[in-house]
Phi, psi and omega in degrees: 000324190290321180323313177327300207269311198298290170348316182256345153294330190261010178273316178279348171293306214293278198321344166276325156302336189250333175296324177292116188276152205295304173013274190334319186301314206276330191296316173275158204282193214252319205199185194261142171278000176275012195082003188279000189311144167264143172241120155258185181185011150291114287045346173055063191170112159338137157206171181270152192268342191267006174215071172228145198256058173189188194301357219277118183220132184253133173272142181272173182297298161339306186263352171280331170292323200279356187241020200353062125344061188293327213211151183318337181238020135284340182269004190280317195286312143326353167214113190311148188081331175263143191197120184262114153303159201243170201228163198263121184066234183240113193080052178192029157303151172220124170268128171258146189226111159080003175086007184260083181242116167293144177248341173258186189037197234235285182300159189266155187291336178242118175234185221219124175245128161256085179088237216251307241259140175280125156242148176313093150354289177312322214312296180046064203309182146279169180255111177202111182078073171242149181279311194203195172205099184295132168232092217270164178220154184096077167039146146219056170276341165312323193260288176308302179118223152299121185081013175249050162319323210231328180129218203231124155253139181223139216248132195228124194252132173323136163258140176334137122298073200295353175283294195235146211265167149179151221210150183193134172232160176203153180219131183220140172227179175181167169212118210272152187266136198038033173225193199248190185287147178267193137143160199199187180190159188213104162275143168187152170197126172259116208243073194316130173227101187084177170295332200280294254211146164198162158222155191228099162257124170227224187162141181184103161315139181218092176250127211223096164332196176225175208197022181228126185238154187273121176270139166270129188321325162317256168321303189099347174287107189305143188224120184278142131090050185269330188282006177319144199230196169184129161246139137206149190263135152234163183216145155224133209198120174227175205214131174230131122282050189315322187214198181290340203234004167229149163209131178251141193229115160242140178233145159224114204240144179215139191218107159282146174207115153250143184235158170231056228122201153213185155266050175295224018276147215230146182233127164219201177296299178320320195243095166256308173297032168298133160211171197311331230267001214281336200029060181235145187200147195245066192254161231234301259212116172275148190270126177220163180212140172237149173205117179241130163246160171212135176244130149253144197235084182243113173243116235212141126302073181220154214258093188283357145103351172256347125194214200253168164236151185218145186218114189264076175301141163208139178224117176258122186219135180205141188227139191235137181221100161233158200233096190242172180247104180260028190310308224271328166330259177359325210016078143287332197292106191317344188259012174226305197317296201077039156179145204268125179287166188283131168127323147290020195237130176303025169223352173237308182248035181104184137316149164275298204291324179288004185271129207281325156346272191303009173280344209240013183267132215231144191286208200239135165245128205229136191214124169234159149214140192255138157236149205217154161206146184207136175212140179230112179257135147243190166223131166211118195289179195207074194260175177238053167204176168244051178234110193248158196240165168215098176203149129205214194218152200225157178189137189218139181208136169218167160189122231210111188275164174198166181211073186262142182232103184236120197178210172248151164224054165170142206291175154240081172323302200283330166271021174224330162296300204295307182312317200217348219033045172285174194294134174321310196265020181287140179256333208238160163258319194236117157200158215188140165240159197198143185238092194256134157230151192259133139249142174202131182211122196231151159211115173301163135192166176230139187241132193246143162223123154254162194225158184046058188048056164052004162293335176259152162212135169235123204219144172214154191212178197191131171210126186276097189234168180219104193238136138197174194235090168305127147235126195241177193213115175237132175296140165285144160331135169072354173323137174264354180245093308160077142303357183326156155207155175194090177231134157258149175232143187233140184226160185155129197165174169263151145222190205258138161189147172212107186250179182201105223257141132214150122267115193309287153235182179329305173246016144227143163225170182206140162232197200203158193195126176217129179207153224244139178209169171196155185236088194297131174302147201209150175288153219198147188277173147214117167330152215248198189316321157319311170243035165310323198275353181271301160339304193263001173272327160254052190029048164290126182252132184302301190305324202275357158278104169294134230288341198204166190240163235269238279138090174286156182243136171233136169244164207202103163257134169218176186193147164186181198217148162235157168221164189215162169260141169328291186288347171110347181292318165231116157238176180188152179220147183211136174201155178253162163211172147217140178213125179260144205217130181228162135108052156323108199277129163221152186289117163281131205241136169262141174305314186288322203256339151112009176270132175285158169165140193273155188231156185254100198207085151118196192218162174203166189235119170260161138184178208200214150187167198222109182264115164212152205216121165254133222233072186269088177314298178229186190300327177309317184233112154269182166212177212204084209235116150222140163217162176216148171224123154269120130262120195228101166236145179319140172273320193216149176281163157206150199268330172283328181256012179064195169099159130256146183342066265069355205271138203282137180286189195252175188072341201278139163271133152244348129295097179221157167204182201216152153221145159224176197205110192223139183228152161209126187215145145325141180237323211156099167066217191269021178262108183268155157276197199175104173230117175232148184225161153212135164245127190272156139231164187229102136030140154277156003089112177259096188294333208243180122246130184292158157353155158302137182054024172229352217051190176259167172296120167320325178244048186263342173300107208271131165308167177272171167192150175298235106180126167219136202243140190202152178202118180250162165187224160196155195216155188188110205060242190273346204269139175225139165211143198222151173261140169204147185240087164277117194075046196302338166264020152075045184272182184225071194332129167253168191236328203216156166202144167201188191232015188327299200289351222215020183326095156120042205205179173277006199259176205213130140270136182246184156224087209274136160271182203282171168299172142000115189214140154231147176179182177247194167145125187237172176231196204156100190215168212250000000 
């Protein structure tokens, strides 16, 4: 169908490009006059957003604060097409762009820019004191690189000001219905030093009450409100500026996250009426996840009077500590197994929860740390002809320690002998210590020609990299689940990107985009003796599976048209894609011994289309109308990692849209009132793939859901205080579902967001 939807946008372009008389162009005003241009810069080049020639959509900073937008999957539910999988504990989240979802390996299809610099997906700052949040949809692999599949997010940070002082403080409380209390606070202030120089600090707290409550397995004694979480951001920025023709930018950001829980709920033997809304959960174990980052930023600007050269510094330090309760991972327990492990059997050691064994079951602990350095010198000419350059080289080095403990803390003789005939004295089942480091180095350009008095334009890029990824993994002594690895995946090669621009007049354009995108291949365990009989039930021979899986490819066709009004008042876009996606890396689950390893497995097509629309009736009032729909499905079945032929990839909505609605009118005196809504909607979701020949499983399926939101108040000058509601129809969102903890078995975690929230919040700026 999308072949259809590109057909038919680009047949009404051509036929409008040719019906439209030269007039025309000169007749309509040049740009909208009210002052509304948007300026972007994921292109890594100023451009006006409404003649860039791909996908792009920026939240201004304005409306993620008046809508307190903290975090990417609060700015989510507002941009069609974008979608986040949810993540267990911290740093293992997946952003999807376009249906382009993967189930397997290890890197992401989408990455995430701060200003000019490459950051860690897990970082996920709060959103604060920000110019806007660029959301490229679609392959960047030319400009981006690696792992830019799906596309891109880019966080474009305030900048220091040397004209002017100004300040904004904000404070919130709030409260979950049948949860506990919220509240947070937000400071920033910009300070000029001199003509030259300024400087910008700012900071902003988030603490989200908890709203899940534990029953514990043992006792039975309920623990209320276990997921409480506390964020926080801080920033520092200066700014130099000596002449016209240099500018130095420096930044430094630390980013915190404790989770204290999760936003689960769980149906086991304990919980057998569990369900999402139950908000309920039974762990052995209280849970916690920490994640502290730190960024650094040097961006240097200068003006060779042929364009600009820019050299982008970037430093990443990030330590991630999580502690989860993995008992029910084991299914020892003989009333769920349905048949009793050695060690485990209620006629030789008891009940499982009263059996001094399952006492010595230990949660699983995982510690990573990461470091990143990443620097990119380009050039962008500013030449007086129309033919413009774009070009430099980019180089990334990481490295990333790691650790895990998943076991006992105290041997089971009779259960590592009698289960697997392993060492008596083994602590662990899974445990590792690991080392992964990234190199990586490319150098890009992009070549622009405009044409027919700068209404066409025609650009094509390239960029030639070369990466590899050492990874070794060494197994703790006695692992009885054997995770080694000691691989490299070497990826290296060109890609592609070319588009073709006109404006038809002044406030319609319209293009057409064809681009190259990869997902680098990473070195991969393979299981030990233990899932020899699993090997061999799906005719694998283990030795003949190369140490590391190979490097997806993505092509990516698109078209789309914007049109605007002269005053600024209505604009709208429409674009179509198709994007063909081959070498999926997906996790293959052996049935038997329940162990993962990723496989290079089938091919898929996403396409679609992306609708957005602005609407301002009066000076008082807009709206904000986007939607999208992907269908993103398998081409082919595959017999090891399962899925059949059509089967929807997993996490992808194929629907989703948003409207917002922001009013501000005079009230009394020097007071306006002030009302803003958003209504989200997200698809249902496919978590799994089913069998060869089976389908998924129903209740692998996550419902579709609503979300709506509202804030009434008033505001006067700097000042605003609101009344707010979130999620006013107390529906109960699931983001996720699996069967991890609860493996062959009926039981299930799902992972739901909160109820019904009322609160306040006032601002106050400067």
């Amino acid at each position: 169908m999308a072949l259809r939807w590109l057909s038919v946008i680009l047949t009404g372009v051509s036929s409008a490009a040719m019906l439209a008389p030269a007039s025309a162009y000169a007749q309509d005003d040049d740009e909208p006059q009210d002052g509304s241009e948007i300026v972007v810069t994921a292109q890594k080049r100023a451009e006006p957003l409404r003649t860039v020639a791909a996908s792009i959509q920026a939240v201004s900073g304005d409306n993620i604060e008046n809508r307190a937008l903290r975090s990417l999957d609060d700015l989510a539910r507002l941009v069609p097409s974008l979608s986040i999988a949810p993540e267990t504990g911290l740093g293992d989240r997946n952003i999807l762009l376009r249906g382009v979802a993967p189930s397997g390996g290890t890197q992401p299809t989408v990455v995430t820019y701060l200003d000019d610099i490459l950051i860690p997906n897990s970082v996920d700052p709060q959103l604060y004191d920000l110019e806007r949040v660029e959301v490229l949809k679609g392959p960047q692999g030319d400009l981006y690189g690696a792992s830019a599949a799906g596309g891109l997010i880019r966080y474009v940070e305030a900048r220091p000001d040397p004209t002017n002082v100004e300040g904004r403080v904000e404070a919130n409380a709030s409260t979950i219905s049948k949860g506990s209390e919220n509240y947070g606070g937000a400071a920033l202030i910009n300070l000029p030093l001199g003509n030259e120089a300024a400087v910008r600090l700012s900071a902003v707290y988030d603490r989200r009450g908890g709203f899940i409550d534990n029953v514990d397995p043992v006792t039975g004694e309920r623990r209320n409100d276990i997921n409480d979480s506390e964020r926080f951001t801080g920033r520092i920025a200066t700014l130099w500026a000596p002449s016209d023709a240099l500018e130095v930018r420096a930044s430094a950001l630390f980013n915190s996250r404790v989770n204290d829980g999760f936003a689960e709920s769980d149906r086991n033997d304990r919980l057998p009426d569990g369900r999402p809304r139950s908000f309920l959960t039974s762990r052995f174990f209280p849970e916690r996840a920490t994640d502290r980052s730190w960024i650094a930023n040097l961006t240097v600007n200068l003006d060779v009077g042929a364009g600009t050269i820019t050299s982008a510094t970037g430093y990443v330090r990030q330590r991630i500590r999580r502690k989860l309760d993995t008992r029910d991972i084991y299914n020892l327990d003989p009333a769920i197994a349905g048949f009793a492990y050695p060690g485990f059997d209620p006629e030789v050691n008891g009940p499982f929860v009263d059996n001094p064994n399952t006492a010595l079951l230990s949660p699983l602990i995982n510690r990573t740390t990461l470091r990143q350095f990443s620097q990119e010198l380009r050039f962008a000419s500013d030449w007086n002809f129309p033919v413009q350059l774009l070009g430099g080289v980019f180089y990334l080095r990481s490295t990333t320690d790691s650790f895990q403990r998943l076991g006992f803390d105290a041997p089971i003789p009779e259960y590592s002998e009698g289960l697997y005939g392993g060492d008596p004295d083994a602590l662990v089942d899974a445990g590792y210590t690991g080392k992964e480091r990234v190199r990586e180095i490319a150098g890009f350009a992009n070549l622009s020609w405009k044409f027919a008095g700068d209404r066409g334009e025609i650009k094509g890029g390239v960029r030639v990299y070369d990466r590899k990824n050492p990874r070794v993994i060494v197994d703790t002594p006695g692992a009885l689940f054997p995770v080694g690895v000691d691989a490299t995946a070497k990826d290296s090669g060109t890609l592609f990107s070319a588009s073709a621009s006109y404006k038809i007049t002044p406030t319609f354009f319209t293009y057409a985009r064809y681009a190259e995108g990869f997902r680098p291949g990473v070195g991969r365990a393979i299981p030990g003796p233990v899932c020899d009989a699993d090997f061999q039930e799906l005719g694998i021979d283990p030795a003949s599976i190369p140490p590391f899986t190979k490097a997806e490819k993505v092509d990516s066709y698109e078209a789309g048209v914007r049109k605007s009004s002269a005053d600024g008042r209505f604009s709208a876009s429409v674009t179509g894609f198709v994007i063909k996606y081959r070498n999926i890396q997906q996790s293959l689950v052996l049935p038997t011994c329940a162990s993962i390893f990723d496989v290079n497995a089938g091919r898929a097509t996403s396409q679609g289309f992306e609708i957005e629309a602005r609407l301002a009736p009066s000076r008082n009032l807009n709206f904000t109308f986007a939607a999208g729909y992907s269908d993103s499905r398998l081409d082919e079945g595959d017999p090891f990692s399962g899925g059949d032929k059509g089967e929807q990839l997993q996490f992808v909505p194929a629907w989703t849209f948003s409207v917002q609605q922001d009013y501000r009118a005079p009230l009394a005196g020097e007071w306006d009132i002030v009302v803003r809504s958003d209504l989200s909607f997200t698809d249902k979701r496919q978590t799994e793939f089913g069998g060869p020949g089976a389908g998924p499983d129903p209740v692998t399926r996550l419902p579709d859901y609503t979300l709506l939101n509202a804030q009434i108040g008033m505001a006067q000058g700097g000042w605003e205080l609101l009344l707010f509601g979130d999620n006013l129809t107390n529906e109960t969102p699931i983001y996720g579902s699996n069967q991890t903890r609860y493996f062959g078995t009926d039981g299930r975690t799902w992972s739901v967001g909160p109820p019904r929230t009322f609160g306040i919040r006032l601002r106050a700026g400067f």
